[in-house]
N, C-alpha and C positions, 0 to 999 in steps of 0.2 A: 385439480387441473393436471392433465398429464401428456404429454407428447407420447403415439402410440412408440415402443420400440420391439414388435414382436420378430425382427430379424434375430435378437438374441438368439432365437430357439433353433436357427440353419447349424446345419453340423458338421460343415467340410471347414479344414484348417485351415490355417492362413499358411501360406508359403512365408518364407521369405523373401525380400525384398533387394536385387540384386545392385544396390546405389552406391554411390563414391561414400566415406567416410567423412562426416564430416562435424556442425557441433551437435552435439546430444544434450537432448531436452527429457528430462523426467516429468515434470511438471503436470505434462498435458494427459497422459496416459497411466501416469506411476510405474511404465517401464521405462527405462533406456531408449530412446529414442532418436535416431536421425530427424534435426528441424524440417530437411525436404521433406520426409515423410508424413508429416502429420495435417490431417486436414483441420488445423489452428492455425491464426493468425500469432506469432511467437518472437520474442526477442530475446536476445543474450547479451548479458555483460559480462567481462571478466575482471579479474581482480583488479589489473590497471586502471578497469575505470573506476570502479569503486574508492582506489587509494589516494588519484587524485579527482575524487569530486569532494566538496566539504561535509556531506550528512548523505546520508543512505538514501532519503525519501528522493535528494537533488541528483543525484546521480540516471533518476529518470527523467531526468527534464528535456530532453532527446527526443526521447520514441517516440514513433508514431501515435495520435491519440492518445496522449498524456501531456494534459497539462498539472508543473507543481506548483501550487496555490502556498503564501507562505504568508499566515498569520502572524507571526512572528516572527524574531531571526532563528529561536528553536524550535519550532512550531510549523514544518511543511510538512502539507498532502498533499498524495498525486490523484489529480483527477484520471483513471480512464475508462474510455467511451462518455465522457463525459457527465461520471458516477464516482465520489469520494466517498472516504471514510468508511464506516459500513457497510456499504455496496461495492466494497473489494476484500479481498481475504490476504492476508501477510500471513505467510508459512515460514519457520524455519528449521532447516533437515523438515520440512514436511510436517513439522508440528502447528496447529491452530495456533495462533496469537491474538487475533481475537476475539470479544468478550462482550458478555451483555453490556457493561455501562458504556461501551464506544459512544461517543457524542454524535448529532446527525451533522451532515454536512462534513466540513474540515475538521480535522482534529490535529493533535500534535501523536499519536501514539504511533505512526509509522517514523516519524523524529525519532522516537524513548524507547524503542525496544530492539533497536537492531544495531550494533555496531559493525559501519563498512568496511571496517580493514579485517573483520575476520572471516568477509564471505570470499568464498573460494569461483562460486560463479552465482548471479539470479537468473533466474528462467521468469519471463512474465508472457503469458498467456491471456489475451486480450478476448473478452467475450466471456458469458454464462458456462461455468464449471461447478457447478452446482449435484451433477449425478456424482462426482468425486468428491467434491470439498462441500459439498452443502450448503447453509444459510449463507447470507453476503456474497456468493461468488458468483456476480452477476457483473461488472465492469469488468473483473481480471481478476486476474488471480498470480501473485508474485510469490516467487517460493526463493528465501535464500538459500544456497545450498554452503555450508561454514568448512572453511579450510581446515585439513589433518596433516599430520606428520605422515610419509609414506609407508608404507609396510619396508621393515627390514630385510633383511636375506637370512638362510639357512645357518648357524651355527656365526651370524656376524659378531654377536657378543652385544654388549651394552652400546647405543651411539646416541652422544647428544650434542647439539647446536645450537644457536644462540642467534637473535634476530631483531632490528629497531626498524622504525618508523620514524620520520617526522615531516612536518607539515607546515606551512608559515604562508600568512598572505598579508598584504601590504591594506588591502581595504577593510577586512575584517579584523584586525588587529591582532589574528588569533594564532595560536600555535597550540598545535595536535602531535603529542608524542607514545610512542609504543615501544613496549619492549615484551618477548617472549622467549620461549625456551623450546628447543622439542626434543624428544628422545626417543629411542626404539630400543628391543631388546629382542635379537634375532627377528624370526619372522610368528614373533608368539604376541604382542603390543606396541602401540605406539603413545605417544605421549604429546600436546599440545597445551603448553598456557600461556597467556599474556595479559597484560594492565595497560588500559589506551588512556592518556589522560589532555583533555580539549578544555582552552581557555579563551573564551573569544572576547573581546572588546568588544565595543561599540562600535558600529557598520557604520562606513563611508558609502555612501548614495552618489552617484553620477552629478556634476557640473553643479544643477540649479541646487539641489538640497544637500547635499557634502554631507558631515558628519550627523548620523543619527542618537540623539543622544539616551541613554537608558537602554539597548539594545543588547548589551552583553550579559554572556553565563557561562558557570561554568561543567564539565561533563565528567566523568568516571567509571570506566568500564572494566569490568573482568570477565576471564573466561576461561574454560579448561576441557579441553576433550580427549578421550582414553578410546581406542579401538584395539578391540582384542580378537584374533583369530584363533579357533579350537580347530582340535583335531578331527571334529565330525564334519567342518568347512563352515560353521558358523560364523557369524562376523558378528561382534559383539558391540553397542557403540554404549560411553557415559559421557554427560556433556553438562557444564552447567555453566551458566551464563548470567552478567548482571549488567545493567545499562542504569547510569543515577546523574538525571540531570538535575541542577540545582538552582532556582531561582532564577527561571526561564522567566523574560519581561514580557505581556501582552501588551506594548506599548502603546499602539492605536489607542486604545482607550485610556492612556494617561494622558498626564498634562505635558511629559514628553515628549509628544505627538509633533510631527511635523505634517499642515495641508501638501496635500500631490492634485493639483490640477482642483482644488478647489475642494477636495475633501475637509468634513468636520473634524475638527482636533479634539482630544478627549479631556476629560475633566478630572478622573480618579489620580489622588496622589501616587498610588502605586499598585501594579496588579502581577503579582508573581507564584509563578505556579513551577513546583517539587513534581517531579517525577522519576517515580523505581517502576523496573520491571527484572524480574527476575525469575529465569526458567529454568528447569532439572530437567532433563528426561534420559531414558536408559532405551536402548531398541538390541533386538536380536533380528539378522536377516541372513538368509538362505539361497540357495540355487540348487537346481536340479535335484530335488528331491522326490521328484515324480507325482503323477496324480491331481488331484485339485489342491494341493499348494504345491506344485513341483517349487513355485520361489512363492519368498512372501517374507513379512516384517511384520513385526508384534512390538509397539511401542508404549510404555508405558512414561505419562510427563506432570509433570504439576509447574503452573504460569501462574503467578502472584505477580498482581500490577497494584502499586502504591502511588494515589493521586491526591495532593493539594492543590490549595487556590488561597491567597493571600492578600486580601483586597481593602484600600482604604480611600474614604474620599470623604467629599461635603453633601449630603441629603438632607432638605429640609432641616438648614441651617445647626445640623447636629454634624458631629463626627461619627464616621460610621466606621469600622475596621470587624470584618467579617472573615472569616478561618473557615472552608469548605473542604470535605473531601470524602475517598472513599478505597477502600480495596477489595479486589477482587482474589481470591485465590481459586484455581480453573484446576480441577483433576481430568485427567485423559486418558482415557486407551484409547489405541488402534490398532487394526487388523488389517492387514490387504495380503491379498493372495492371487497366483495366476497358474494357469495351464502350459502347458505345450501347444495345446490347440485352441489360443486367443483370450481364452476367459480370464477375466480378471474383476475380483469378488471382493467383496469385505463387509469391515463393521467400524463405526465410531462411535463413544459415548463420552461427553463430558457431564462432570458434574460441577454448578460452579456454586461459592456461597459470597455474596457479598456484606461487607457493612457500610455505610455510609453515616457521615455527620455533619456540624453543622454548628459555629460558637459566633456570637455578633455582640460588639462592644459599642455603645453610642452614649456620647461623652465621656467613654472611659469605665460606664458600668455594662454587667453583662446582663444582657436578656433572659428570658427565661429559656428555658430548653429545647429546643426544635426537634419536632416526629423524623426529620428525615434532614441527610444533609442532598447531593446534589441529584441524588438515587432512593429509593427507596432503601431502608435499613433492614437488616436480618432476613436476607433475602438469599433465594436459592434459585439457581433454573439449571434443569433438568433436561440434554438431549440424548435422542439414539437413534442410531441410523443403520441400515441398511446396503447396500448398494450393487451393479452388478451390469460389466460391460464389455463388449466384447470384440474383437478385429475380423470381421468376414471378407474373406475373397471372392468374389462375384467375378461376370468375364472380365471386365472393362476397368472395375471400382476395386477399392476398398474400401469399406464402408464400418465404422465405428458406432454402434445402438448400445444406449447402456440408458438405464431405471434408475432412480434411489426413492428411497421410504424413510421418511422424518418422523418422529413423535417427541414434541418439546412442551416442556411444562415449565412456568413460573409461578413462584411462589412468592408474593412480595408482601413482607412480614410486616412492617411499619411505613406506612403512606399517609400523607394527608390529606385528608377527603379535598379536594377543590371546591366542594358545595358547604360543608360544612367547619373546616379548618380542622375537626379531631382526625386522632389518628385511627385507621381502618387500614385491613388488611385483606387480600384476596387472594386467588391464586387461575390461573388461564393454562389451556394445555389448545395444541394443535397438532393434527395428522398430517401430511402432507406427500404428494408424490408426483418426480417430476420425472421427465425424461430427455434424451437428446440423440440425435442421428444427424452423425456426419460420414463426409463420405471422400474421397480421391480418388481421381482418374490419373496415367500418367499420360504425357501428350507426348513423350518423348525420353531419349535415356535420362536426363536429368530436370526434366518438367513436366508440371503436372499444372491443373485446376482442383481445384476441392468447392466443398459447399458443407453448409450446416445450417443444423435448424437444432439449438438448443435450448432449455427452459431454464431460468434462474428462479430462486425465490429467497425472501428472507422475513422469516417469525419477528413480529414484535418483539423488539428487545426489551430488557427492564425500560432502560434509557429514555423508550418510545413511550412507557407505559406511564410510566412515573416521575421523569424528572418536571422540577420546578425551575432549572436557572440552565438555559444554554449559552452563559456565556455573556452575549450580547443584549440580548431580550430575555424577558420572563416568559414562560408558559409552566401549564398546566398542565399535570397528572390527566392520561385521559385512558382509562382502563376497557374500552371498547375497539379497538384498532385490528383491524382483520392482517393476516399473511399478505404481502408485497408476489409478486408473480410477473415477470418478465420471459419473453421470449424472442431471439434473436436468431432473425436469418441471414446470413452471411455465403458471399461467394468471391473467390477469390483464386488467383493463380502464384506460383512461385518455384524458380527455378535457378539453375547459374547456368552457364556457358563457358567458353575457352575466360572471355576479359567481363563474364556480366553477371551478377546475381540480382535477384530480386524476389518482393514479394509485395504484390497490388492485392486489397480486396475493399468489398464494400460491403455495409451493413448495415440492417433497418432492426430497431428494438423497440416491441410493444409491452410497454407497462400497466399493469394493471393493479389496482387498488395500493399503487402507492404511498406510503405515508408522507404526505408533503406538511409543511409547516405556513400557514398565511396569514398576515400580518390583521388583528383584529382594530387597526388604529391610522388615523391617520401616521402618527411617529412612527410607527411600526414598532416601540418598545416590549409590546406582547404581542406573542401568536397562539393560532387555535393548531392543532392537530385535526388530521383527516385524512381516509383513505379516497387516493382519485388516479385519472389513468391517464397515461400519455405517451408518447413516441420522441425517438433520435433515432437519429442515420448517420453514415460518415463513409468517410470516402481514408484512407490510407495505401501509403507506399514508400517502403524501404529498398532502398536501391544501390548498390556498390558496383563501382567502372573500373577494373584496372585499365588508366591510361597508359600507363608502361611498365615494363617490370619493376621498374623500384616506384611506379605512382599507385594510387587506388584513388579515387574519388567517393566518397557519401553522400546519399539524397536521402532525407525522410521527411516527409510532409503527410499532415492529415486535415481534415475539414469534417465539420459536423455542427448538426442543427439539429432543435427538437423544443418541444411544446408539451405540458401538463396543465390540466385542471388547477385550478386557483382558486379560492374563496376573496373576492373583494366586495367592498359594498362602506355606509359611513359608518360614523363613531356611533357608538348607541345602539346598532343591531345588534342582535345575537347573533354569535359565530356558525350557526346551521343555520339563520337564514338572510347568508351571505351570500351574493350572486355568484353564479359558477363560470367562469371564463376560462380560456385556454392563453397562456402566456409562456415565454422561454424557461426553459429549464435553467435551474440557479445557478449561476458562472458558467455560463455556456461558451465554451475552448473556440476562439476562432481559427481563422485558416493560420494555421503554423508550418515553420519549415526549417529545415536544418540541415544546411553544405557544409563537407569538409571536405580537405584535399590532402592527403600526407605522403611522403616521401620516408622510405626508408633506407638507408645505405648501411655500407659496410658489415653485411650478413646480418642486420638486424641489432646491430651494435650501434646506430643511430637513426634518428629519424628528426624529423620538423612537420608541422603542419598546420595551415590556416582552416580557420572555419568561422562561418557567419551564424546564426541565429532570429529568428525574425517572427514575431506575432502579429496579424493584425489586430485593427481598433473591435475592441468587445464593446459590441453596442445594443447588444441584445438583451434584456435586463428583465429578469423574473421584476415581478413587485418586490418582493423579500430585497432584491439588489437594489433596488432602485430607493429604498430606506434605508441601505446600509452604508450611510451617508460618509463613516469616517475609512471605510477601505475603496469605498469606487467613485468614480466622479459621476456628477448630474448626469453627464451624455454618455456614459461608459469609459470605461480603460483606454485610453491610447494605444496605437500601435507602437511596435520599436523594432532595431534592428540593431543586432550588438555583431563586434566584429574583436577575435583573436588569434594570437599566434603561439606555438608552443611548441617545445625543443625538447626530446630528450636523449639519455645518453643509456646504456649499457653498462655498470661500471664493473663488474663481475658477473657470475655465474646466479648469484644472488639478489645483488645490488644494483637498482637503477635510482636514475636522477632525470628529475621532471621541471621544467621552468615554462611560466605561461604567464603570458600579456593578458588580461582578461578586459574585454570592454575597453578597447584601444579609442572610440571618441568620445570617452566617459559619458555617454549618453542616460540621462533622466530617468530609470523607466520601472515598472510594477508589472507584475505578472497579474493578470485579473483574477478580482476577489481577495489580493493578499493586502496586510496592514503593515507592509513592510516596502520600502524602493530595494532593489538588486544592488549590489554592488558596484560601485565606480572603478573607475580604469583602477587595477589590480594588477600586483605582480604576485606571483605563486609558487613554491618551490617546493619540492616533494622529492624528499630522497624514501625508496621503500623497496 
C-alpha cells in the first residue's frame, strides 16, 4: 500500500520562509523548524511543565487529543488520536525507544524509560509519521529532546555548576529529589550529570475513596551527557541514561483494590512489576557541508529494557506465585541527511535480540520448565529502512511528499505451539512502503491552512505474534497476523495575531487490517487475535488570548469517535467463526477540554494562575471494555471537572518555586480505562 508521492522528483528550491521567530519543532521534518510552518498538527512543552508534572507520560494529559490512561500509579499511557502504546513512537534525542515486546493497548514503558526533569523540551506531533519514524508512528509521535550544559566561550578555561530539584505533594505522599553537576571547558566540551531519586506513597483519591492503599513505589534515575565541538564544526554528542522502577503495584487486580462506581475488585495477593530501561548512544552532526548531506547526523545507540512481573494469589484452591519476564537489548543506527535544495534522505536499521522467561511455584513447589516466558524466548527481529522527503515550493503551497521502504524479519526462537503445547519456532519477514503528502498555503503574514494525507503502518511485533499473557486476560500465540496500515486525512489552519494564536484542525483515519484482540468468552478472561478495519475522526483546537499584557488565556479541547471490526458470538464457538460486528474503538477519549488563565508580573519574576480540566462520561465501550470489569463501570467512566490554582516565584537566575492547589473540590474521579482514581485535593511544591 502506498500513497502516490511522485512530486519528490520537481526541482525548484524551496525559498525561505520570511515568518516571525518563534518555537521550533524538529520532530516533524528532522530540521529545525518554526511550528507556524509546518503543515502538522504539533505541540510543545517546556521544561517547566515537565518539572512540575509528576511522571513524563502526565505531563501530557493537556494536549489536544490525548488522553493519559493510568493503569497504575506507575504505570500511564498517553492515548493519542485515540491510539496507545505501540501505535505511538517515544523518541529521545531522536532515538527509537520502542521495541518488539511493547504490550498492546496500555502499557507502563512510556512511565520507565524517560526521566522528566532531564528534557530540555518535547515536541509531539499528532498523526501518521511513519515515512520518518516508521513502524508505530501512526497516533503521534513524541520526541523528547534532553537538556545540555551550554557551549562555553573561547579561551574561558574550565566552568562548573552545580544544580537540585525537589518535588513534594500532599496526595501522593511522594517526594522527588535531583541533584546534578555541569561543566564546560572553553568552547571545545560540555558536560552534564545527574541522579533523580522518586518515593511515592500511597495515592489519596478525591472525597468518596480517600486513601488508595498498596499504590506506592519507588524510582532511580541517572544520566550523563558530553557534547563535544571539533575544529572541522562537527558537534559530537555521548549520552547515557538509566530509568529503574521498583515494585510498581498493579493494584486493580489485587485484593487492594478499591470499587469506583461499581467496578470489580481484584483477588491476587500481590502483582509487582520491576522495570529497567537503559540507553547509550553516541551521534556526530554537521552543517553546511555542501551537497547531498550539506547537514546530517550519524547515530549510533543500544536500548536494553529489563521487565518483571511478580504475581501471587489463590487458583483452584492452590497457591500460585509466578515470576515472568523478559529483556530486550535493541542495537541502532541512523543516518539522516539534507540538501540546500529541500531533500532530506536517510537510513534506519535496528537489530534487537530478546529472551524471555517464565518460573511458577504452587504450593510452594516449582513446575516444570516453561518454552517461553511473557514473549517468545531467543528471539531476534531484524528492521531496515529507507526513506526520502522533500519541501516543494509551488505558487500558492508548500507542499511536503516523502516515501519510506521497510523490510522486517522475526525470528522467534522458542514458542509454544497453541495447538499442541511443544515448543516450535518460526521465523516471518515483511516488505512494506508507505507514503505521505502534505501541504501549506499561507492566507496571510502570519496564517496559513495546511492539509495532509499520510499513511502509517506497523509490522507484527514479537508481542502480537507470540505472547501468551497480556496482563489481564490470557491469549494465544497466533503466528499468521498480516502488517496494520492506517491512513489519515487531515485539514487544518493555525496562526497568531497581535493578542491571538491558534491552531484548529480535523481528522479522519482509515485502518486497515488491524490487529484487534476479541474476547472469545463470555468473562472475557481470553482473547483471539485478528486482523480487521476501522475508522476515527476528531475535531482539535489549541488556542491562546492575550487578555492583557501581563494576562494570556488557554483553550485546548478535542473530540473523537470511531468504530472497528470485532469478533463476538457465544462460548463454544471457534474464534474465526465468530460474528464480525463493528463496535467503538477500546477507551475511546471523550469530548475533553482544558482552560487556563495566568498572570505574570514583575518582568516575569512572578506569576499565579487558575485552570479547570474537564472530561466527559466515556460511554462508548469496545466489548473488550465492557468486560474489563475492574477498571470501568457497567455504563462507562463518569465525567469530571477538576479545578486549580498555582503560584510561582522567580527566585534567581536559576531558581524557581512552584506551589499548586490541585483538585481544589476533591472531586472522585478516573481518567477512562485506568485502574487507578486521580489524586484528591493536593498541595504541590516544586522548587527547580
Amino acid at each position: 500500500m502506498i500513497l502516490t508521492a511522485s512530486l519528490l522528483l520537481l526541482q525548484e528550491p524551496v525559498p525561505e520562509i520570511d515568518a516571525p521567530q518563534h518555537e521550533v519543532v524538529v520532530t516533524a521534518t528532522t530540521t529545525p523548524t518554526e511550528a507556524l510552518e509546518l503543515p502538522w498538527s504539533t505541540s510543545l512543552l517546556g521544561y517547566e511543565d515537565l518539572a512540575t508534572s509528576r511522571s513524563f507520560s502526565e505531563s501530557l494529559r493537556a494536549l489536544p487529543s490525548v488522553m493519559v490512561q493510568k493503569t497504575a500509579y506507575g504505570q500511564s499511557s498517553p492515548y493519542i488520536r485515540g491510539l496507545t502504546g505501540y501505535h505511538n513512537v517515544l523518541l529521545l534525542d531522536g532515538v527509537r525507544m520502542n521495541h518488539s515486546a511493547f504490550r498492546a493497548g496500555p502499557n507502563q514503558y512510556w512511565s520507565a524509560s524517560v526521566d522528566p526533569l532531564t528534557i530540555e523540551q518535547l515536541e509531539v506531533v499528532r498523526g501518521p509519521n511513519s515515512v520518518l519514524y516508521g513502524s508505530d508512528a501512526i497516533g503521534g509521535t513524541v520526541n523528547a529532546v534532553t537538556r545540555s550544559t551550554p557551549r562555553g566561550e573561547a579561551n574561558g578555561g574550565l566552568v562548573s555548576s552545580s544544580g537540585a530539584y525537589a518535588r513534594w505533594s500532599s496526595a501522593e505522599d511522594s517526594w522527588t529529589g535531583r541533584v546534578e553537576g555541569f561543566w564546560s571547558q572553553n568552547d571545545d566540551w560540555s558536560m552534564l550529570a545527574g541522579v533523580t531519586s522518586r518515593k511515592y506513597g500511597d495515592l489519596t483519591a478525591g472525597d468518596l475513596t480517600g486513601l488508595q492503599p498498596g499504590t506506592g513505589y519507588d524510582e532511580l534515575d541517572g544520566d550523563v551527557r558530553m557534547d563535544r565541538w571539533t575544529d572541522s564544526g562537527v558537534h559530537l554528542t555521548f549520552a547515557a541514561r538509566t530509568v529503574r522502577q521498583d515494585d510498581v503495584p498493579r493494584t486493580h487486580k489485587t485484593l487492594d483494590s478499591i470499587s469506583f462506581n461499581g467496578t470489580s475488585t481484584g483477588s491476587e495477593n500481590h502483582r509487582l512489576h520491576d522495570q529497567t530501561s537503559d540507553l547509550v548512544y553516541a551521534r556526530a552532526e554537521w552543517e553546511d557541508a555542501g551537497g547531498l548531506w550539506d547537514r546530517g547526523e550519524l547515530t549510533a545507540s543500544f536500548h536494553r529494557t529489563d521487565e518483571s512481573r511478580d504475581r501471587e494469589r489463590i487458583k483452584s484452591s492452590q497457591l500460585r506465585h509466578d515470576i515472568q519476564g523478559f529483556t530486550v537489548g535493541d542495537f541502532g543506527l541512523l543516518a539522516r541527511f539534507g540538501t540546500d535544495t529541500g531533500w532530506d534522505w536517510g537510513a534506519e536499521i535496528h537489530h534487537e535480540k530478546i529472551d524471555s522467561f517464565k518460573k511458577e511455584w504452587r504450593d510452594g513447589v516449582l513446575q516444570a520448565p516453561f518454552i517461553q516466558g511473557p514473549v517468545a524466548d531467543d528471539s531476534t527481529v531484524d528492521t531496515a529502512a529507507l526513506y526520502l522527503q522533500r519541501e516543494i515550493q509551488l505558487e500558492d503551497w508548500t507542499v511536503v511528499p516523502g516515501v519510506r521502504a521497510t523490510r522486517a524479519r522475526v525470528n522467534a526462537g522458542a514458542v509454544e505451539d497453541p495447538d499442541t503445547g511443544n515448543e516450535v519456532s518460526f521465523s516471518r519477514s515483511w516488505d512494506g512502503v508507505v507514503g505521505s503528502l502534505r501541504g501549506i498555503r499561507w492566507t496571510g503574514e502570519d496564517r496559513n491552512v495546511f492539509i495532509g494525507l499520510s499513511q502509517g503502518f506497523r509490522n507484527p511485533s514479537l508481542y502480537d505474534l507470540t505472547s501468551l499473557d497480556e496482563t489481564s486476560v490470557v491469549e494465544t500465540p497466533e503466528f499468521d497476523l498480516e502488517p496494520e496500515y492506517f491512513l489519515q486525512a487531515e485539514v487544518g489552519t493555525q496562526g497568531r495575531e497581535k493578542n491571538l494564536a491558534w491552531q484548529l484542525s480535523a481528522w479522519q483515519t482509515w485502518m486497515n487490517d488491524m490487529i484487534i484482540r476479541s474476547p472469545e468468552e463470555a468473562s472475557g478472561s481470553s482473547v483471539g487475535k485478528d486482523n480487521a478495519d476501522g475508522w476515527m475522526h476528531g475535531l482539535e483546537a489549541d488556542v491562546k488570548w492575550s487578555l492583557a499584557p501581563e494576562w494570556e488565556a488557554h483553550l485546548m479541547a478535542s473530540w473523537m469517535d470511531g468504530e472497528v471490526d470485532q469478533r463476538v458470538g457465544a462460548d463454544g464457538v471457534a474464534f474465526e467463526d465468530l460474528s464480525i460486528v463493528s463496535a467503538p474503538v477500546d477507551r475511546l477519549m471523550p469530548l475533553q477540554a482544558y482552560l487556563s488563565a495566568r498572570r505574570t508580573m514583575n518582568g516575569g519574576h512572578f506569576w499565579y494562575e487558575g485552570w479547570a480540566w474537564a472530561m466527559g462520561d466515556a460511554d462508548k465501550l469496545s466489548f473488550r471494555d465492557e468486560r474489563d470489569t475492574s477498571r470501568i463501570p457497567a455504563d462507562g467512566t463518569p465525567a469530571f471537572t477538576l479545578f486549580g490554582l498555582s503560584v510561582g516565584w522567580k527566585l534567581s537566575k536559576d531558581l524557581n518555586l512552584s506551589l499548586q492547589i490541585e483538585n481544589l473540590t476533591d472531586e472522585d474521579y478516573r481518567v477512562h480505562g485506568s485502574g487507578i482514581n486521580g489524586s484528591g485535593r493536593s498541595i504541590v511544591a516544586v522548587l527547580y
